[in-house]
C-alpha positions as CSV (number, residue, x, y, z in Angstrom):
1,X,15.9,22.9,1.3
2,X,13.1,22.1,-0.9
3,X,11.4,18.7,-1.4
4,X,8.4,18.0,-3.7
5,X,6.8,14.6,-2.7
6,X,4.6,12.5,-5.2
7,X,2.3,10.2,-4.1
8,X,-1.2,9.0,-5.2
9,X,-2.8,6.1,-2.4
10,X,-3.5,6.0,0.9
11,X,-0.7,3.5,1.9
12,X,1.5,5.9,0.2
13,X,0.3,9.2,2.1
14,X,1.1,7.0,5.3
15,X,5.1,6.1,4.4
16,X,5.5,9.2,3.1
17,X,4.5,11.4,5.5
18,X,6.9,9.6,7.9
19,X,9.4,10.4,5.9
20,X,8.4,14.2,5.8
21,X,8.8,14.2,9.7
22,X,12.1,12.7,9.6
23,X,13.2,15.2,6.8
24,X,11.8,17.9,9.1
25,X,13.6,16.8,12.4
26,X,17.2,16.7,10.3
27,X,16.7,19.9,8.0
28,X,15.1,23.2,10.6
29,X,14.3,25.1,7.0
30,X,12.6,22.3,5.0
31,X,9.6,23.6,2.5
32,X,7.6,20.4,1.5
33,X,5.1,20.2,-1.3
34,X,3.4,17.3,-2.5
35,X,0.4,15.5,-4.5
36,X,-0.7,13.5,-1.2
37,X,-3.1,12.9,1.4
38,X,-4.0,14.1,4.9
39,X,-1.1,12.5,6.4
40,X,1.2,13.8,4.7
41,X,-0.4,17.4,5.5
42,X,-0.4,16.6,8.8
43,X,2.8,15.9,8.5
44,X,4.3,19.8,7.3
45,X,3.7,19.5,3.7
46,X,1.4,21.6,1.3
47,X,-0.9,19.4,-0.6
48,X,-0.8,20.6,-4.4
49,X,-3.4,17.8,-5.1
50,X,-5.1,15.2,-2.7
51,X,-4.7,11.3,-3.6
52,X,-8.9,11.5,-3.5
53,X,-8.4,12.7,-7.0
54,X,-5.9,10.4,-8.1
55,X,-6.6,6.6,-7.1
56,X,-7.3,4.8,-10.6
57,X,-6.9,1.0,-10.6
58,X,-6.5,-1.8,-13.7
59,X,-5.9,-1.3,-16.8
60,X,-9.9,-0.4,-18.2
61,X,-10.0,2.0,-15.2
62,X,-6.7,3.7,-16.5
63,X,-7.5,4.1,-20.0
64,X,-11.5,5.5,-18.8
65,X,-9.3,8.5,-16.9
66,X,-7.0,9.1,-19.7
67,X,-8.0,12.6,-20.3
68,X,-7.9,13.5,-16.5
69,X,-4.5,11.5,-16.1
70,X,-2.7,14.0,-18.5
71,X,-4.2,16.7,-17.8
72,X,-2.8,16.3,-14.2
73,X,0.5,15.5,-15.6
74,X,0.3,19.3,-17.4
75,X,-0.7,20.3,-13.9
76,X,2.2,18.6,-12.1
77,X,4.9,19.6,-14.0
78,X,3.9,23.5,-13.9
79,X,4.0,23.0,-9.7
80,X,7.1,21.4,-10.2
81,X,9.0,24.3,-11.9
82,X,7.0,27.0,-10.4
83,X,8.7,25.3,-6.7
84,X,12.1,24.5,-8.0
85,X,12.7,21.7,-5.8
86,X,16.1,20.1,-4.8
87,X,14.9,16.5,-4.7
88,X,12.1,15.3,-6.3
89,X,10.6,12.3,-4.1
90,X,8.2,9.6,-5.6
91,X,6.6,7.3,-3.7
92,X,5.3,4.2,-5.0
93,X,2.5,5.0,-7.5
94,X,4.3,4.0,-10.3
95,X,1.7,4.0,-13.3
96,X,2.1,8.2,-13.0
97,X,5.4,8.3,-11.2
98,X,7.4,6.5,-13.8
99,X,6.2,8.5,-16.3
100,X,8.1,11.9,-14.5
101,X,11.1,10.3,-14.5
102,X,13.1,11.6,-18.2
103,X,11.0,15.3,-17.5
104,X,12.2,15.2,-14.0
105,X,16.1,14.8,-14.9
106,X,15.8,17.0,-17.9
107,X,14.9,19.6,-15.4
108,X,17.9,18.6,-13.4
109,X,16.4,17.8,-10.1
110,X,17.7,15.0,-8.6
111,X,15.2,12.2,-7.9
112,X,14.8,9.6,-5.0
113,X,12.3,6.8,-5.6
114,X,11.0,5.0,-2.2
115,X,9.1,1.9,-2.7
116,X,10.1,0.7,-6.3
117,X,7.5,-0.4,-9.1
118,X,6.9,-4.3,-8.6
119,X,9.6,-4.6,-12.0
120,X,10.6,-8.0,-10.7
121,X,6.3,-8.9,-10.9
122,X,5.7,-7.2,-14.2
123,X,7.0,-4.1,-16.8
124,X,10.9,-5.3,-15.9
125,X,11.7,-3.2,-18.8
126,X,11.2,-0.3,-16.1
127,X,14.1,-1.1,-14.2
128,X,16.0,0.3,-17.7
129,X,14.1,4.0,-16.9
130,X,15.3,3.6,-12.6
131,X,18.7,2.7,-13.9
132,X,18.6,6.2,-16.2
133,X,17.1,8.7,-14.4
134,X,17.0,7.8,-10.8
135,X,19.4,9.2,-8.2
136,X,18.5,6.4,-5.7
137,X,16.6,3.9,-5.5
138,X,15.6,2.7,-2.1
139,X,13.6,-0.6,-1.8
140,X,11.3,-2.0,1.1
141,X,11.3,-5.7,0.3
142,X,14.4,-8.1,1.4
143,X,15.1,-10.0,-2.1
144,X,14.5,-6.4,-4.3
145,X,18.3,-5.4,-3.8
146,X,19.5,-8.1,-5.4
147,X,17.1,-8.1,-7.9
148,X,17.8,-4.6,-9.3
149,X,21.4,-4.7,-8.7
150,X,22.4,-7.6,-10.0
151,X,19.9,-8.1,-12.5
152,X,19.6,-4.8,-13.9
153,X,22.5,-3.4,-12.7
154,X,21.3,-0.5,-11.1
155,X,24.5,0.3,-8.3
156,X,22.4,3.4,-6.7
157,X,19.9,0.9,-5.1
158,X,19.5,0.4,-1.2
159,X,17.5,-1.6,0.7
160,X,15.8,0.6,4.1
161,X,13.9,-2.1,5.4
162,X,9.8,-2.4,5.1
163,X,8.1,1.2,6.6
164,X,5.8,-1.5,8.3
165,X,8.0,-2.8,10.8
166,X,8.2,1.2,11.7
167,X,4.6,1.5,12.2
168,X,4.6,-1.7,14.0
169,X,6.7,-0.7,16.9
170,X,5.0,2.7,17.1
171,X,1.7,0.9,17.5
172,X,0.3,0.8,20.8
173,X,-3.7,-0.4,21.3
174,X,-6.4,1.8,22.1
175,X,-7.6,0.5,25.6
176,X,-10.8,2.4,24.7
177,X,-11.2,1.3,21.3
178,X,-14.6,-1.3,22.1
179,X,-16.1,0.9,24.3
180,X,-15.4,4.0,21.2
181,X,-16.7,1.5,18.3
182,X,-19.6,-0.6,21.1
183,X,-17.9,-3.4,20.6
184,X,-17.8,-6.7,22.9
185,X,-15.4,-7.5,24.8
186,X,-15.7,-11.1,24.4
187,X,-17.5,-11.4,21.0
188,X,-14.9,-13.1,18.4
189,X,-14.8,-10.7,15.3
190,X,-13.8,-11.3,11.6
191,X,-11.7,-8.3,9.9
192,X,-12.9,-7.3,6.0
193,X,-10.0,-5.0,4.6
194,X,-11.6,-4.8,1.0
195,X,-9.5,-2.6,-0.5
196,X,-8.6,1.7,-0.1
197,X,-10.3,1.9,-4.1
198,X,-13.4,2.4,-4.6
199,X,-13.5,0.0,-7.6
200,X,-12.3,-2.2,-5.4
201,X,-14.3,-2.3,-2.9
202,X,-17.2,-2.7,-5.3
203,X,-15.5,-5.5,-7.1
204,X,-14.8,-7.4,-3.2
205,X,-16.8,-6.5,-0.9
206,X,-20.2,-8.3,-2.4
207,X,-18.5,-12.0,-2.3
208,X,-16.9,-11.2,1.4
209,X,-20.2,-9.9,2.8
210,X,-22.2,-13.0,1.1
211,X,-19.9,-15.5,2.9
212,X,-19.7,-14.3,6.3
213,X,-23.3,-14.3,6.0
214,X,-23.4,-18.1,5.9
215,X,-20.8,-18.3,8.8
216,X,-23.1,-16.2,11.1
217,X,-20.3,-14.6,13.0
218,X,-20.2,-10.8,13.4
219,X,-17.4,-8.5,11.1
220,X,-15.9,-5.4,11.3
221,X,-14.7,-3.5,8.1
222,X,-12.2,-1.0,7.3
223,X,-13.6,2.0,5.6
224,X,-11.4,4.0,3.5
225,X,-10.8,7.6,4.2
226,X,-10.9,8.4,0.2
227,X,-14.5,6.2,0.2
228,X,-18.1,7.4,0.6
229,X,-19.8,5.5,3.4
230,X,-23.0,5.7,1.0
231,X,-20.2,3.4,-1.4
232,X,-20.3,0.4,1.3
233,X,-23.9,1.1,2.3
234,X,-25.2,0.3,-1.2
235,X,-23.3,-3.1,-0.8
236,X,-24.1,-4.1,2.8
237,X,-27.9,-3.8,2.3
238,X,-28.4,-6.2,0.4
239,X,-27.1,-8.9,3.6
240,X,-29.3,-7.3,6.0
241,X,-28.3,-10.9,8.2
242,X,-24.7,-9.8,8.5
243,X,-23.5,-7.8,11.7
244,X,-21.5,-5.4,10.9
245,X,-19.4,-2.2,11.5
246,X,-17.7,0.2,9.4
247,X,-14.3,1.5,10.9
248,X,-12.3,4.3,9.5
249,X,-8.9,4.9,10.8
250,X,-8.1,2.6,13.0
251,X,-6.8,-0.3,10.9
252,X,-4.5,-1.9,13.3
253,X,-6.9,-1.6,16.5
254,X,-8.9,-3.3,14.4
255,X,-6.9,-6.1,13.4
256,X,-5.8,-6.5,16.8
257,X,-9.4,-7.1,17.9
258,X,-9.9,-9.6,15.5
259,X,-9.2,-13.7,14.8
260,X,-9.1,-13.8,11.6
261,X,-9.5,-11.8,8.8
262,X,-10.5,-11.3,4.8
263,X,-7.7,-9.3,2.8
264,X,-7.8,-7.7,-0.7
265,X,-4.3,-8.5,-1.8
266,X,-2.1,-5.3,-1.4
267,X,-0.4,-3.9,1.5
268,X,-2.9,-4.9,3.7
269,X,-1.9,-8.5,3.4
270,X,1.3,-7.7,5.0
271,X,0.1,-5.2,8.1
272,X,-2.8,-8.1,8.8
273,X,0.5,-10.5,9.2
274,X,2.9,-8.5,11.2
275,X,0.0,-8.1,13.8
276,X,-0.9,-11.9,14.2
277,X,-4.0,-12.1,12.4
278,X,-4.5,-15.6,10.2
279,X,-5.5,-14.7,6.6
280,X,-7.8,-15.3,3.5
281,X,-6.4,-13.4,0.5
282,X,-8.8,-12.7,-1.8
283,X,-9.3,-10.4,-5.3
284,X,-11.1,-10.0,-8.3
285,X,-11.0,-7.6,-11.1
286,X,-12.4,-6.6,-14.7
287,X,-12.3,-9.8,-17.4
288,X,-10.0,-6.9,-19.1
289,X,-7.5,-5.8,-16.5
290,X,-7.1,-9.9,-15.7
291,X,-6.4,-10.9,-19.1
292,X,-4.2,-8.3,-19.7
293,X,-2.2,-8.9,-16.4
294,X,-2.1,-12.8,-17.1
295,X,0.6,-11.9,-20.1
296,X,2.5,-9.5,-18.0
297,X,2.6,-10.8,-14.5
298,X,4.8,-13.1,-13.8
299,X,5.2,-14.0,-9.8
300,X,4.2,-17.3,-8.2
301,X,1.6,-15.2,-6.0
302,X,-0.3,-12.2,-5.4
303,X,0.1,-11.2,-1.4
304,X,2.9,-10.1,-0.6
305,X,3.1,-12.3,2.6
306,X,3.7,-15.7,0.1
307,X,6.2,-13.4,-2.1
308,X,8.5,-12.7,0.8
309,X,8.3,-15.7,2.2
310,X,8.5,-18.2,-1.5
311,X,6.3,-20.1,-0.1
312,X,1.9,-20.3,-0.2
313,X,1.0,-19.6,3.8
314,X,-1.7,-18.3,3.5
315,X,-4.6,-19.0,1.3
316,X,-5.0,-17.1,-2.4
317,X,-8.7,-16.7,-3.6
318,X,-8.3,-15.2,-6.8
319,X,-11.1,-14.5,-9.9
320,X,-13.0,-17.3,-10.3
321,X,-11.8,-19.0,-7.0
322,X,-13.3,-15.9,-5.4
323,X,-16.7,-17.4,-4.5
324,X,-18.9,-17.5,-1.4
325,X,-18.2,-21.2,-0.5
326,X,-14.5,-21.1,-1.4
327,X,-14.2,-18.1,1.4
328,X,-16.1,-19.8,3.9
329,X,-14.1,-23.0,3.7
330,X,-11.1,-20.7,3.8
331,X,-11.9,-19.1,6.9
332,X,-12.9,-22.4,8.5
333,X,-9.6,-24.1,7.5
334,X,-7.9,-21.1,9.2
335,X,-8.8,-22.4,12.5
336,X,-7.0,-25.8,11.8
337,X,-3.6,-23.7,10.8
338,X,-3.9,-20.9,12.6
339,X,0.0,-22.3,14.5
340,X,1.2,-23.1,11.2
341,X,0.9,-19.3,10.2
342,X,1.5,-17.5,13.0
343,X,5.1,-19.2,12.8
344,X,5.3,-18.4,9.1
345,X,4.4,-14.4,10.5
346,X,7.4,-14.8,12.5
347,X,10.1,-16.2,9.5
348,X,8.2,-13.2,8.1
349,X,9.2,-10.6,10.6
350,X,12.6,-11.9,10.6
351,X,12.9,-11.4,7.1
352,X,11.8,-8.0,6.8
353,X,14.5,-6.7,9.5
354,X,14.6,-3.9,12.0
355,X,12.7,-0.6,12.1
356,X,13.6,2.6,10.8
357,X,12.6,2.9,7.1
358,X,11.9,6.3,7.2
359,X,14.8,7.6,9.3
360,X,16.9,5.6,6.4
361,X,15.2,7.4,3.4
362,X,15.2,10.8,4.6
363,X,19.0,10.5,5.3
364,X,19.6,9.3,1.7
365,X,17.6,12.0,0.6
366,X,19.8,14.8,2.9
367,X,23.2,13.2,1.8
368,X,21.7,13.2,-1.9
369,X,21.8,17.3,-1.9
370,X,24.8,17.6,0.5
371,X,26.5,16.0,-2.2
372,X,24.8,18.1,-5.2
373,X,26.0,21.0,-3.4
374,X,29.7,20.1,-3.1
């Protein structure tokens, strides 16, 4: 069979590509392309386009890359029908994905979307375009099933559980990981996970660096794959105080090493959780892109940890909150509720459910065309 995967971040490549190697293990003939990233490559599937050409963030970022956004829709839609798949599979990435939906089923290809746009944060009227045109819908968060069933009345949604909890059992600690990075083996470290954009990283990096220059205590970060190391050099320089060390790949070793840690809300906020590590959320974007979001958004919080959960565990530095001093008090109160959050980390856990994410999606995806076919 033939499966055409669409994803456009990092975080994306990583969920899908597991789902690529489950595909592959069920179905011995399976051709894969995809607009992706190394993992996903690594995984069996043919990269049409690499997610280093596609990560645009914000609204003022967006409309900058207009011309190149469309242009790669032109470019998509030729791959698709030149490949003819059987399913069309979009992951996440839902300012371009959303937008294949109505081609997509005019083409007739049926269409699985893992890890649905945030409709229940902002844009709910998308859950009217899911309910049209998707085959299945298949959610990662606990509450989302209910949301879009019941309150959109979309029937062909499932919940798989969160891919995280997947790579968290498969995650096993390099032993040689301070020795491969010269780090201490008693020195107490602070984790920096300031975003897998470059804009972002520019935007929340600066305020993150200045702050854990007051508290004195060495930091490591965690570089992108899809950013220059020149990008975080330019930033870095000007604290020459701070002690520092860039680390690519190796996200959870590196959260596992630490005692506390600095998040750009995203993802991230949720791996830093499910491995133990207390938390400062913080993020801060164009005047533009904030305004704008301020009359769309409409959730109680911005990390995904306190959205599960209903409830403000950990600490939100947002905008104008997002200042040197307000981080370093953050970080110091951490110390103070450090038991208070590692038991909301384990209601956390509880809620997301057991393993096996991927196994689930690429069986919905198998039964999707056994049924076309009948």
């Amino acid at each position: 069979m033939k499966y055409f995967f669409v994803s456009g971040e990092v975080s994306g490549d990583l969920h899908a590509a597991k789902v690529i190697k489950a595909l592959k293990s069920k179905d011995d003939h399976a051709e894969v392309q995809a607009w992706g990233g190394d993992q996903m490559a690594l995984a069996g599937a043919e990269i049409k386009k690499h997610i280093n050409e596609l990560a645009f963030m914000g609204f003022a970022e967006v409309v900058k890359n207009l011309p190149k956004i469309w242009k790669n829709f032109r470019l998509i839609k030729a791959q698709i029908k030149a490949f003819s798949p059987d399913v069309l599979v979009l992951v996440d990435y839902p300012g371009f994905n959303m937008r294949l939906l109505k081609w997509a089923k005019e083409q007739r290809i049926k269409i699985v979307y893992y890890i649905a746009p945030q409709a229940w944060a902002w844009k709910p009227k998308r859950s009217a375009l899911l309910k049209k045109y998707v085959d299945k819908l298949c959610v990662i968060l606990p509450f989302e099933e209910t949301y879009f069933r019941d309150s959109h009345g979309i029937n062909q949604v499932e919940y798989v559980g969160h891919p995280l909890m997947d790579a968290l059992v498969q995650f096993h600690p390099n032993k040689d990981f301070n020795k491969q990075w010269g780090l201490s083996d008693s020195e107490k470290y602070i984790a920096v996970m300031p975003g897998s954009r470059e804009q972002e990283v520019l935007k929340n990096l600066p305020p993150m660096a200045a702050a854990l220059t007051e508290l004195n205590q060495k930091v490591l970060i965690a570089q992108s794959p899809t950013i220059p190391t020149e990008t975080y050099h330019k930033i870095l320089d000007n604290y020459p105080k701070l002690e520092v060390k860039l680390i690519q790949g190796a996200n959870y070793d590196l959260l596992s090493r630490t005692e506390k840690a600095i998040v750009t809300s995203g993802t991230a906020t949720l791996e830093t959780a499910l491995l133990g590590v207390p938390q400062v959320v913080c993020y801060r974007a164009s005047s533009i892109s904030i305004a704008i979001a301020k009359k769309l958004i409409t959730v109680k919080y911005i990390s995904l940890v306190n959205l599960i959960l209903d409830e403000p565990l950990i600490q939100e530095l947002i905008q104008g909150q997002f200042q040197t001093a307000q981080i370093t008090e953050a970080l110091k109160k951490i110390d103070a509720d450090r038991s208070k959050i590692i038991q909301g980390y384990n209601r956390l856990k509880n809620k997301l459910g057991s393993p096996g994410a991927s196994e689930r999606v690429a069986e919905i995806i198998t039964d999707l065309i056994k049924n076309k076919s009948k």
